[in-house]
C-alpha positions as a Markdown table, in Angstrom:
| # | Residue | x | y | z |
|---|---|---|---|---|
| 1 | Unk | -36.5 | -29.0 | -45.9 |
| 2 | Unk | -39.5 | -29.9 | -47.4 |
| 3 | Unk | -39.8 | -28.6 | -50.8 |
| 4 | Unk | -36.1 | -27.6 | -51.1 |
| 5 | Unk | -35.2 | -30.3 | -53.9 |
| 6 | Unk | -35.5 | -33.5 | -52.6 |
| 7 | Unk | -37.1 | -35.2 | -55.5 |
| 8 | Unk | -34.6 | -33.7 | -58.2 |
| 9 | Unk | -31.5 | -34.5 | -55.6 |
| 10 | Unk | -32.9 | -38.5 | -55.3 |
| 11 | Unk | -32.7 | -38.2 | -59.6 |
| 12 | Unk | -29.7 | -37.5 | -59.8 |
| 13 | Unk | -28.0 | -40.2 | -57.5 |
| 14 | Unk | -29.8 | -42.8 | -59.1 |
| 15 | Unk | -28.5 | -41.6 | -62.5 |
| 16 | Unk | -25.2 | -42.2 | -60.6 |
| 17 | Unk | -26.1 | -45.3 | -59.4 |
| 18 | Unk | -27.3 | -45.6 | -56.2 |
| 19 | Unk | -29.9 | -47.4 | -55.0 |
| 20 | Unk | -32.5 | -44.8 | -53.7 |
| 21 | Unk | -34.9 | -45.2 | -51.0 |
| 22 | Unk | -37.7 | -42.5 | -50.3 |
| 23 | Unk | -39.0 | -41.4 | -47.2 |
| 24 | Unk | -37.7 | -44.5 | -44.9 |
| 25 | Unk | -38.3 | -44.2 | -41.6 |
| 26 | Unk | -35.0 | -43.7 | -39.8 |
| 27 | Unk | -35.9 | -46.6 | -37.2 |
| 28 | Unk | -35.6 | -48.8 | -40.3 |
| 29 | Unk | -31.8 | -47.5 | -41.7 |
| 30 | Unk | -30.1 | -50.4 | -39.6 |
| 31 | Unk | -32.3 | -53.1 | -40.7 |
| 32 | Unk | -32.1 | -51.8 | -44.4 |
| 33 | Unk | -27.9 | -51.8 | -43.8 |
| 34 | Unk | -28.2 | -55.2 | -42.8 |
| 35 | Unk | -30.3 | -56.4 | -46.1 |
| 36 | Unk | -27.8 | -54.3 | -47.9 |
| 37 | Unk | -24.8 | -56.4 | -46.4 |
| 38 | Unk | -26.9 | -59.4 | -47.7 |
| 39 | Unk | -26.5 | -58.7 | -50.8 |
| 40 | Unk | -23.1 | -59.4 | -51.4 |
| 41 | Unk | -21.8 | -56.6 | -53.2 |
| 42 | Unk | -24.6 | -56.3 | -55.3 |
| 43 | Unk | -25.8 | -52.9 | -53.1 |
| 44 | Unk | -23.0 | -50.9 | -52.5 |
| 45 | Unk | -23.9 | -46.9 | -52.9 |
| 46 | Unk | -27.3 | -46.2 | -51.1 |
| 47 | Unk | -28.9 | -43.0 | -51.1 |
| 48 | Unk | -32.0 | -42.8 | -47.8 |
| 49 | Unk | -34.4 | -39.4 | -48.5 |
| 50 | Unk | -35.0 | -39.1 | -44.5 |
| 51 | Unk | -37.2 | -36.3 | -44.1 |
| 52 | Unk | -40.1 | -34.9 | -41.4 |
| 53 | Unk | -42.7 | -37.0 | -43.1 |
| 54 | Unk | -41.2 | -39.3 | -41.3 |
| 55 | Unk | -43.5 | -38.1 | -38.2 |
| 56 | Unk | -42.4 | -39.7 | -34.2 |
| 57 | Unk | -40.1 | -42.0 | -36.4 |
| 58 | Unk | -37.9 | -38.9 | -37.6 |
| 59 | Unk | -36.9 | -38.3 | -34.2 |
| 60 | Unk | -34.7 | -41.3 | -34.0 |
| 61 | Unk | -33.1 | -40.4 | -37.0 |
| 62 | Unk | -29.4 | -39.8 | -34.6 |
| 63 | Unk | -30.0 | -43.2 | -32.9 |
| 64 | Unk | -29.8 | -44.9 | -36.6 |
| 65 | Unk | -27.2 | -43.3 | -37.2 |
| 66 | Unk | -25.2 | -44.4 | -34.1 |
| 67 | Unk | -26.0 | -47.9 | -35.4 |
| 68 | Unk | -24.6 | -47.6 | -38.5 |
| 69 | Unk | -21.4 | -46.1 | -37.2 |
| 70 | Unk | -21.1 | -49.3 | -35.0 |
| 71 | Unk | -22.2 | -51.5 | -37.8 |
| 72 | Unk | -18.5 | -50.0 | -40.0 |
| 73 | Unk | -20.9 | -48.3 | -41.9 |
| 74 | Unk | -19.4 | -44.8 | -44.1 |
| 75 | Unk | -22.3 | -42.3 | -44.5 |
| 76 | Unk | -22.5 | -38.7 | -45.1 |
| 77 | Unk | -25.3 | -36.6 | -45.0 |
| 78 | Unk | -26.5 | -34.4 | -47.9 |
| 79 | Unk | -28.8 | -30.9 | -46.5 |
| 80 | Unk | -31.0 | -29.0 | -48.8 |
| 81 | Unk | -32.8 | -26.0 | -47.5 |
| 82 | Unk | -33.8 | -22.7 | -49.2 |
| 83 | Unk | -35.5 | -19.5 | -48.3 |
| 84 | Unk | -38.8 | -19.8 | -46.6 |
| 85 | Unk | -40.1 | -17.3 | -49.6 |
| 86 | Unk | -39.1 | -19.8 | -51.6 |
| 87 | Unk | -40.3 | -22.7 | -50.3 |
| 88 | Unk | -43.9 | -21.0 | -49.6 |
| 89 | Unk | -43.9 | -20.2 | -53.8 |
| 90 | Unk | -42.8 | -24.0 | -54.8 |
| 91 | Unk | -46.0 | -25.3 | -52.1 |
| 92 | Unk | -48.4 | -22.5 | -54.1 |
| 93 | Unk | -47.5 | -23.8 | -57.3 |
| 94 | Unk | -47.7 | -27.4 | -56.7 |
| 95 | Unk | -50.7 | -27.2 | -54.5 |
| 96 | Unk | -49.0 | -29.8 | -52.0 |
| 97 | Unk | -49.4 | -29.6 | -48.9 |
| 98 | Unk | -46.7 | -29.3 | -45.9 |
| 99 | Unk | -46.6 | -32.3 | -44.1 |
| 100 | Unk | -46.3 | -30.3 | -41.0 |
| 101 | Unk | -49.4 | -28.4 | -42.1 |
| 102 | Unk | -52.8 | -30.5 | -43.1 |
| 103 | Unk | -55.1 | -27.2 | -42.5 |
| 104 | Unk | -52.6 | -24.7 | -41.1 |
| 105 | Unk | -50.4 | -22.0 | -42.3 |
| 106 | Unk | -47.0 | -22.9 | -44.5 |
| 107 | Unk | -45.2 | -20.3 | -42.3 |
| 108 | Unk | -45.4 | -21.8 | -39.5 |
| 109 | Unk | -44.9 | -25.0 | -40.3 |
| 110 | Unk | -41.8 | -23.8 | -41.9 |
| 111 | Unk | -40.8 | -22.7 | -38.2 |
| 112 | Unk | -41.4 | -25.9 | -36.8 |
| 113 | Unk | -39.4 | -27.8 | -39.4 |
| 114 | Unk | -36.3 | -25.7 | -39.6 |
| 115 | Unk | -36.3 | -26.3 | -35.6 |
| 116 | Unk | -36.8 | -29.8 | -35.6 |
| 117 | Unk | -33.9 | -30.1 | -38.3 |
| 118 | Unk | -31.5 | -27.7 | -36.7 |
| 119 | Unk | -29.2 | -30.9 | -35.2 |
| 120 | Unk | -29.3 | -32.6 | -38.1 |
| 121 | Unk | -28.3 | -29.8 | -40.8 |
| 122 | Unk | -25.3 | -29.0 | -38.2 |
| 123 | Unk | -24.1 | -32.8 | -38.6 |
| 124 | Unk | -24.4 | -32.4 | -42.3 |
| 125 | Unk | -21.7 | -32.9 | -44.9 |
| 126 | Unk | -23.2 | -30.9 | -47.1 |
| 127 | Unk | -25.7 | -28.1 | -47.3 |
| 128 | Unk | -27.4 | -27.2 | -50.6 |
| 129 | Unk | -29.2 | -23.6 | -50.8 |
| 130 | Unk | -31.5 | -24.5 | -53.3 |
| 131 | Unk | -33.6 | -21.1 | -53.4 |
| 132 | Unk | -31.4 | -19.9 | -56.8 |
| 133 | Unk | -30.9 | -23.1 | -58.3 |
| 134 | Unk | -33.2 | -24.7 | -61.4 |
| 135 | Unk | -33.7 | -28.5 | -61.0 |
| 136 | Unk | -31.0 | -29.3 | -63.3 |
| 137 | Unk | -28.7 | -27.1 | -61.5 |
| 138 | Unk | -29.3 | -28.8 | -58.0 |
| 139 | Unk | -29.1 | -32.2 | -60.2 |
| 140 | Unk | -25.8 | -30.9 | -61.5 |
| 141 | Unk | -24.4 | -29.8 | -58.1 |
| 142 | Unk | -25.9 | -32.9 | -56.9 |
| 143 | Unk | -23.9 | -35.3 | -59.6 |
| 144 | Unk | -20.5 | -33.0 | -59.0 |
| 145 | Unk | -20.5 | -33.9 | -55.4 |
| 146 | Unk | -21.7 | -37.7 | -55.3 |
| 147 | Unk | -20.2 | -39.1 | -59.0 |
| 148 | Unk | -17.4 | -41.6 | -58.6 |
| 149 | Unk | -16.0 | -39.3 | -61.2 |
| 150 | Unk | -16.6 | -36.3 | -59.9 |
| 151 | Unk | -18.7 | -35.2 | -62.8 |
| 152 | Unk | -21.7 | -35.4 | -64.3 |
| 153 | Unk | -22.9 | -38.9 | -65.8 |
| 154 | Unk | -23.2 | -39.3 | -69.3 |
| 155 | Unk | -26.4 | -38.9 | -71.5 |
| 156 | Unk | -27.9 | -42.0 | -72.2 |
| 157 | Unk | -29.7 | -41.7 | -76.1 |
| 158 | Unk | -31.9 | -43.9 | -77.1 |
| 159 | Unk | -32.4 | -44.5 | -80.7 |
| 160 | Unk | -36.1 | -45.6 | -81.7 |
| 161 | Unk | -37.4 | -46.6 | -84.8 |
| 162 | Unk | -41.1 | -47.0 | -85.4 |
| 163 | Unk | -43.9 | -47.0 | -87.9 |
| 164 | Unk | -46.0 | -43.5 | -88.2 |
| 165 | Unk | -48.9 | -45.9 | -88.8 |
| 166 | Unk | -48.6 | -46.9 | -85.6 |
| 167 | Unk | -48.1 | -43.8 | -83.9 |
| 168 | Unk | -45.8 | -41.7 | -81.8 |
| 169 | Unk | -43.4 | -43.3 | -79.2 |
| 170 | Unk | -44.6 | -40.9 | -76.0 |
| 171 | Unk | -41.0 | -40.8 | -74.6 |
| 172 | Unk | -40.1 | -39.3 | -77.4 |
| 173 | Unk | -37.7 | -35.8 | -77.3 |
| 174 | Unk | -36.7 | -35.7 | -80.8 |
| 175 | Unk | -38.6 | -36.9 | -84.0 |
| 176 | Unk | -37.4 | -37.8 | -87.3 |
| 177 | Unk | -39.6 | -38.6 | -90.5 |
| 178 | Unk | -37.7 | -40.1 | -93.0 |
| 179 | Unk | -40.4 | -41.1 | -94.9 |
| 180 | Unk | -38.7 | -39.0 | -98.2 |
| 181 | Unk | -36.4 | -41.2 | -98.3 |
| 182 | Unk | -36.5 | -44.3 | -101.4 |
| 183 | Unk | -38.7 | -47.2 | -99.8 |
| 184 | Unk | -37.1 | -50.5 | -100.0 |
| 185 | Unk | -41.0 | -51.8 | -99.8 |
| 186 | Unk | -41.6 | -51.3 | -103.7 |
| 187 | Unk | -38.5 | -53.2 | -104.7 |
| 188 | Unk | -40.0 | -57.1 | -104.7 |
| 189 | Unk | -36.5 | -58.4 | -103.4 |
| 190 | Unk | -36.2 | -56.3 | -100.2 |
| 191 | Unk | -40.2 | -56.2 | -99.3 |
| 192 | Unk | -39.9 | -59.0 | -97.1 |
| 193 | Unk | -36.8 | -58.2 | -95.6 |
| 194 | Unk | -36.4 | -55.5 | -93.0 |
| 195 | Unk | -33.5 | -52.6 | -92.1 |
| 196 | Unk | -30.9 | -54.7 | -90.1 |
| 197 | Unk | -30.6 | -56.9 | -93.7 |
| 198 | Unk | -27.4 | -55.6 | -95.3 |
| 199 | Unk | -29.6 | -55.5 | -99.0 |
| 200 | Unk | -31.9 | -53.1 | -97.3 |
| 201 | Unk | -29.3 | -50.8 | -95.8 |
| 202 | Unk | -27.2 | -51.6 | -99.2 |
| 203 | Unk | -29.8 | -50.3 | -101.0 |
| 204 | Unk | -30.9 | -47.5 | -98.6 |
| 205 | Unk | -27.1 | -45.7 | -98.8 |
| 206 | Unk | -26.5 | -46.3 | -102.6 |
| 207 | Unk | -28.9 | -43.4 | -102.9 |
| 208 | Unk | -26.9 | -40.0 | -102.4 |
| 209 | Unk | -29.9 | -38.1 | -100.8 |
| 210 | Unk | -29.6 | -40.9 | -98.2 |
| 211 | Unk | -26.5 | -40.4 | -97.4 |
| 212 | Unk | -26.1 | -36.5 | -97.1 |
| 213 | Unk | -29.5 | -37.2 | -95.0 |
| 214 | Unk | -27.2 | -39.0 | -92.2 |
| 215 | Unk | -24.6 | -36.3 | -92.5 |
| 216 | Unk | -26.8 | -33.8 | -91.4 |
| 217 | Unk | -28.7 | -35.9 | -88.8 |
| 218 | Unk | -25.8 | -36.5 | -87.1 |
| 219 | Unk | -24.4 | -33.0 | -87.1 |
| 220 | Unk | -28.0 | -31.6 | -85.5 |
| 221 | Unk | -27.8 | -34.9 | -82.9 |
| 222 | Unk | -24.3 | -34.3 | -81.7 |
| 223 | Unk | -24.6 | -30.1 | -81.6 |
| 224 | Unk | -28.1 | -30.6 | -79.4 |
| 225 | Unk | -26.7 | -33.2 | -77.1 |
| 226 | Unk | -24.1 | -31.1 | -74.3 |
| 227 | Unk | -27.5 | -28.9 | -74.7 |
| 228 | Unk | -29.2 | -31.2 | -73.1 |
| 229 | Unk | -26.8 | -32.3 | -70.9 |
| 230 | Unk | -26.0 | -28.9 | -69.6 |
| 231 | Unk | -29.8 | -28.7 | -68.7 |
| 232 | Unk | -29.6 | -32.0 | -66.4 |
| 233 | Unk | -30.9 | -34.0 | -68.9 |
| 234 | Unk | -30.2 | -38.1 | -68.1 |
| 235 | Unk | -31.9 | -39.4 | -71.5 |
| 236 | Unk | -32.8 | -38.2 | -74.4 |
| 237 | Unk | -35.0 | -40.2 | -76.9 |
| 238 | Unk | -34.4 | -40.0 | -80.6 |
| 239 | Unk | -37.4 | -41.3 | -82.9 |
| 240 | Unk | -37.0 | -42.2 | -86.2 |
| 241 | Unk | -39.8 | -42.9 | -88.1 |
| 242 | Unk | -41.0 | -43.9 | -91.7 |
| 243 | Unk | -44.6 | -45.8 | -92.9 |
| 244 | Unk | -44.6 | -49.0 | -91.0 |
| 245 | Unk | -41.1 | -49.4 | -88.8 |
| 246 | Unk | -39.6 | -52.1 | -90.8 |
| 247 | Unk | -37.3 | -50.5 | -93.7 |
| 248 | Unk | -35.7 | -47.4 | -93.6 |
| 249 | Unk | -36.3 | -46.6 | -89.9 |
| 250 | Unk | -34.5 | -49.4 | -89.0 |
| 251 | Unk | -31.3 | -48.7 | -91.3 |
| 252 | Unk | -31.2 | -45.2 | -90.2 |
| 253 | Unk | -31.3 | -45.8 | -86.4 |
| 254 | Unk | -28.9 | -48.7 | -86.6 |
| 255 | Unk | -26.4 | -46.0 | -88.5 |
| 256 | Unk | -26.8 | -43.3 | -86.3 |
| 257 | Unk | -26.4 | -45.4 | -83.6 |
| 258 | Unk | -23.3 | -46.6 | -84.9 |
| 259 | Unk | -22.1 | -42.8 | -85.4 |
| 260 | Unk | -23.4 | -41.9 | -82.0 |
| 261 | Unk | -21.0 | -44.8 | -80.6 |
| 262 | Unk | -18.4 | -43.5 | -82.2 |
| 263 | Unk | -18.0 | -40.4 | -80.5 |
| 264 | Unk | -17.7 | -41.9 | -77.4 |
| 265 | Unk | -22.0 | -41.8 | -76.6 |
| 266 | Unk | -23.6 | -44.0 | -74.8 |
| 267 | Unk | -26.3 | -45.4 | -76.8 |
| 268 | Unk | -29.1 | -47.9 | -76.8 |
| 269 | Unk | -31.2 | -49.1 | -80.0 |
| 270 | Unk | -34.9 | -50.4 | -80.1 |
| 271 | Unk | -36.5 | -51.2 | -82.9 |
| 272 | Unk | -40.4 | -51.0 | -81.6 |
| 273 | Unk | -42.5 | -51.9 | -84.7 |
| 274 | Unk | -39.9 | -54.0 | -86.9 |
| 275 | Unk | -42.4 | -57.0 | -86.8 |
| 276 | Unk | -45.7 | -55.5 | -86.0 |
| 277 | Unk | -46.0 | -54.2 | -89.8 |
| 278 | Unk | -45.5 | -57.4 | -90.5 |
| 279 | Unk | -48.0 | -59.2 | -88.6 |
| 280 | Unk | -50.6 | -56.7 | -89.9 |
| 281 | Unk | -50.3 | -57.3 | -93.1 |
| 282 | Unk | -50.4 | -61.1 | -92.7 |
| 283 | Unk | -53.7 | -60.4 | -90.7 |
């Protein structure tokens, strides 16, 4: 149903893997199956979003599906609906339109559809009443049903270190100003260096402060993270920042990173301004 979950269910399979399609006519499933075959194993676990924007094409949505059945093709067919209360308040406060209903009233386009879908929610594998759920529940019930594993996929943390003089990653969920900390940039030896140079970081950790610093960073880190995953969070963005990205940014990400992978998390390190300091100073 339009405006039961669609765009929160197609999330959450590509966070599993699958290569998602939105809105694809159903005349053009086969074809697409055939270009999948082509791949050589490359496409393997395809999720379609088939829905009534699909207009006189949606009506050969069963005829696709015969193909596929003849082509060996295993598919099943996901459902989500809710209560047309529901549905009306999600329309109101996104200020879409129905796609059944340019000018006209919600209601009864909400007739309409649920009529035109009736066959295909009675071949479905699974029906989703999504009129209770949050997004990250229906991304949770979502991932629980379609994971290889059965569960949902791990958090993927990014650890970022950057330069405040530079500003503020924008993906950023969490932010960290270690700018307190000893700068390796007054000590002639280490100016020219950067944090993934062990006489940076070996200078960095002989400081106590330094060290308790990491302690607690990654206590806070690890306690927020099933928080996050619990809400249906895929990625959460860690910033650490000091003046210009190159020193003690760098040595603290690298570490927590290392911490992080430690404990069995998925983690991936960028290091955004590590040479732009740099270059701006030489300029």
């Amino acid at each position: 149903m339009s405006g039961a979950g669609k765009t929160q269910a197609i999330r959450s399979l590509e966070d599993l893997g699958y290569f998602c399609v939105d809105n694809l006519p159903p005349t053009f499933i086969p074809k697409f199956a055939e270009l999948c075959l082509e791949s050589e194993g490359k496409i393997r676990r395809i999720a379609l979003v088939v829905d009534i924007r699909g207009g006189e094409f949606f009506d050969s949505t069963f005829e696709a599906l015969e193909q596929l059945e003849k082509m060996g093709f295993v598919y099943q067919i996901l459902f989500l609906e809710a209560a047309d209360e529901a549905l009306i308040r999600r329309f109101k406060e996104t200020r879409r339109r129905h796609p059944l209903a340019p000018e006209g009233r919600i209601v009864e386009a909400l007739k309409v559809e649920r009529r035109r879908l009736e066959e295909l929610r009675g071949r479905a594998n699974v029906i989703i009443d999504t009129t209770e759920l949050t997004p990250a529940k229906l991304r949770q019930q979502v991932a629980a049903i379609f994971s290889r594993e059965g569960v949902t996929p791990r958090l993927t943390i990014s650890v970022v270190s950057f330069g405040f003089k530079f500003g503020l990653p924008v993906d950023a969920d969490l932010v960290f100003d270690v700018r307190f900390l000893p700068n390796p940039h007054y000590v002639e030896s280490l100016r020219e260096l950067d944090g993934n140079d062990a006489p940076v970081r070996d200078y960095l950790f002989k400081w106590p402060l330094t060290q308790r610093f990491m302690t607690k960073l990654l206590d806070f880190v690890h306690f927020l993270i099933p928080h996050y995953t619990s809400e249906g969070k895929s990625q959460l963005v860690v910033a650490i920042g000091c003046t210009g990205g190159q020193h003690r940014s760098v040595v603290v990400v690298n570490r927590l990173a290392e911490m992080l992978r430690g404990r069995g998390h998925r983690v991936l390190v960028e290091h955004r301004d590590i040479e732009r300091d740099r270059r701006v100073d030489e300029a």
